[in-house]
C-alpha positions as CSV (number, residue, x, y, z in Angstrom):
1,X,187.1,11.1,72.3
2,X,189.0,8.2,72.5
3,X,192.6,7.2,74.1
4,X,195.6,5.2,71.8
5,X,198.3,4.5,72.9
6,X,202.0,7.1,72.3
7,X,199.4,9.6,72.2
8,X,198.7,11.8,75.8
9,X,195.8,14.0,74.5
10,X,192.3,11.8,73.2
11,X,192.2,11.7,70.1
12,X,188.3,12.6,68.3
13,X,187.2,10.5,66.5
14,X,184.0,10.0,64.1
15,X,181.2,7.8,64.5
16,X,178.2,7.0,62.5
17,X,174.6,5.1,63.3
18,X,173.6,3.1,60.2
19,X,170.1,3.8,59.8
20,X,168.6,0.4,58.4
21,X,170.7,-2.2,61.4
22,X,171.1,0.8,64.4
23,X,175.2,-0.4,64.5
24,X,177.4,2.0,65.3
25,X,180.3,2.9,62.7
26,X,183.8,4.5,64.4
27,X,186.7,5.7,62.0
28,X,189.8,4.8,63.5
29,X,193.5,6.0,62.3
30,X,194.8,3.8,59.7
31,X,197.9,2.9,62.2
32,X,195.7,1.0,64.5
33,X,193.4,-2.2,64.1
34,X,189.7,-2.1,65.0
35,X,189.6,-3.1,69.3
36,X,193.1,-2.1,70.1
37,X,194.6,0.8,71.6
38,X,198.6,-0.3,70.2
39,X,199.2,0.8,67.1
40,X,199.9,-1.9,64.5
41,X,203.7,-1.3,64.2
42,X,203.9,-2.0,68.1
43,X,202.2,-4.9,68.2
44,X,203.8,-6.2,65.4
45,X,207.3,-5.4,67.1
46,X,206.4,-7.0,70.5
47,X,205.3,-10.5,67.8
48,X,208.4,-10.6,66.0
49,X,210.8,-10.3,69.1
50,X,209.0,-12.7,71.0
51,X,209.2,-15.0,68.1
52,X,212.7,-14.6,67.7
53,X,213.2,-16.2,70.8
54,X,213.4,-12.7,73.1
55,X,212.0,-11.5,76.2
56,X,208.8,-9.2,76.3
57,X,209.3,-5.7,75.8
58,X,209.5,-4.2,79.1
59,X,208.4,-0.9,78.4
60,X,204.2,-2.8,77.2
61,X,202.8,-5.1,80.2
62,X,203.9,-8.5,79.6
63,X,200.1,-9.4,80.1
64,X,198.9,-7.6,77.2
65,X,202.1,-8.9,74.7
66,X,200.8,-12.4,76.0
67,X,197.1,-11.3,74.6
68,X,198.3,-10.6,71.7
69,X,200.3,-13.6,71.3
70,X,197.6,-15.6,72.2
71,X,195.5,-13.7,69.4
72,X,198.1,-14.4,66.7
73,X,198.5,-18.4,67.5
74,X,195.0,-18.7,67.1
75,X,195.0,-16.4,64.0
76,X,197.5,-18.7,62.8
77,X,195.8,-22.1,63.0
78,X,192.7,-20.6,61.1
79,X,193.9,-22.0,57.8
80,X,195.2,-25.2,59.2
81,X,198.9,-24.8,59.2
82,X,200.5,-23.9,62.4
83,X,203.5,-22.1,60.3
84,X,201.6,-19.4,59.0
85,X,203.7,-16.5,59.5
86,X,202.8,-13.2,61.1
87,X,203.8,-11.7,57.6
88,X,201.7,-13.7,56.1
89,X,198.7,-12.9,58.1
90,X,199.7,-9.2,57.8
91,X,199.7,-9.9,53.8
92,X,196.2,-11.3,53.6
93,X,194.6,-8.7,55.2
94,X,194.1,-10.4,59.0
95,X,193.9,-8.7,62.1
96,X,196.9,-11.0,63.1
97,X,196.4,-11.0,67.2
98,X,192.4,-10.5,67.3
99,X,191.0,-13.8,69.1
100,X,187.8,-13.3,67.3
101,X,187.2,-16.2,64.7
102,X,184.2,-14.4,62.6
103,X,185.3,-10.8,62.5
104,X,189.5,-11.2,61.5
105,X,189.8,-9.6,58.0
106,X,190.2,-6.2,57.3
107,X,187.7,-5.5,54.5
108,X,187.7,-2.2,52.7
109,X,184.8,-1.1,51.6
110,X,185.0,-0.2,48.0
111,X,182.2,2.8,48.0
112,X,180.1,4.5,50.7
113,X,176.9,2.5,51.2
114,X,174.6,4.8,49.8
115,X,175.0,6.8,46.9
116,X,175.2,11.1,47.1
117,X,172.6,12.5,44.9
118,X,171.2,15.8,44.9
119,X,167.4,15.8,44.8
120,X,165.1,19.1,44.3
121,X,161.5,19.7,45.7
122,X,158.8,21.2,43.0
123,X,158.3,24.9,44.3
């Protein structure tokens, strides 16, 4: 069970243990980013009115809007330019307030890792 935020009851959710490196695997709703509680349209709210020159939202702790907005200014000297947009992270697939610098795309994975097959036993 795990807790989101705008939701009162936990929400379950389904892991998996890969077999060959022992990580753990959790499925998350597609409204949220990996590591956050906020859902992505919130946080992406709380970006664009602070970057529009407005105060915090007063109904999310200022602390966490300011972790967040620490997350996306570093997100957005990645590539070098300090103008890179919070669109244009959003665009390219970039977890756009995560502070990590190895783990910031959001990478689909085009098939399941191993293949289904039905095998039978001789009788």
């Amino acid at each position: 069970m795990r807790y989101f935020d705008d939701l009162i009851e936990p929400v379950a959710v389904k892991r998996w243990r890969c077999a060959d490196c022992r990580a753990v695997h959790t499925l998350r709703p597609s409204s949220h980013w990996r590591r956050f509680w906020a859902a992505i349209a919130t946080i992406s709210a709380c970006i664009e009115r602070k970057l529009q020159g407005k105060i915090w939202d007063p109904s999310i702790s200022r602390q966490r809007q300011q972790y967040w907005m620490r997350g996306y200014r570093r997100q957005s000297l990645f590539d070098g330019s300090p103008a890179a947009s919070f669109a244009k992270l959003l665009r390219s697939a970039i977890v756009a307030v995560t502070h990590s610098l190895t783990d910031r795309a959001v990478i689909p994975w085009p098939q399941p890792p191993y293949p289904r097959f039905a095998a039978t036993a001789p009788p």
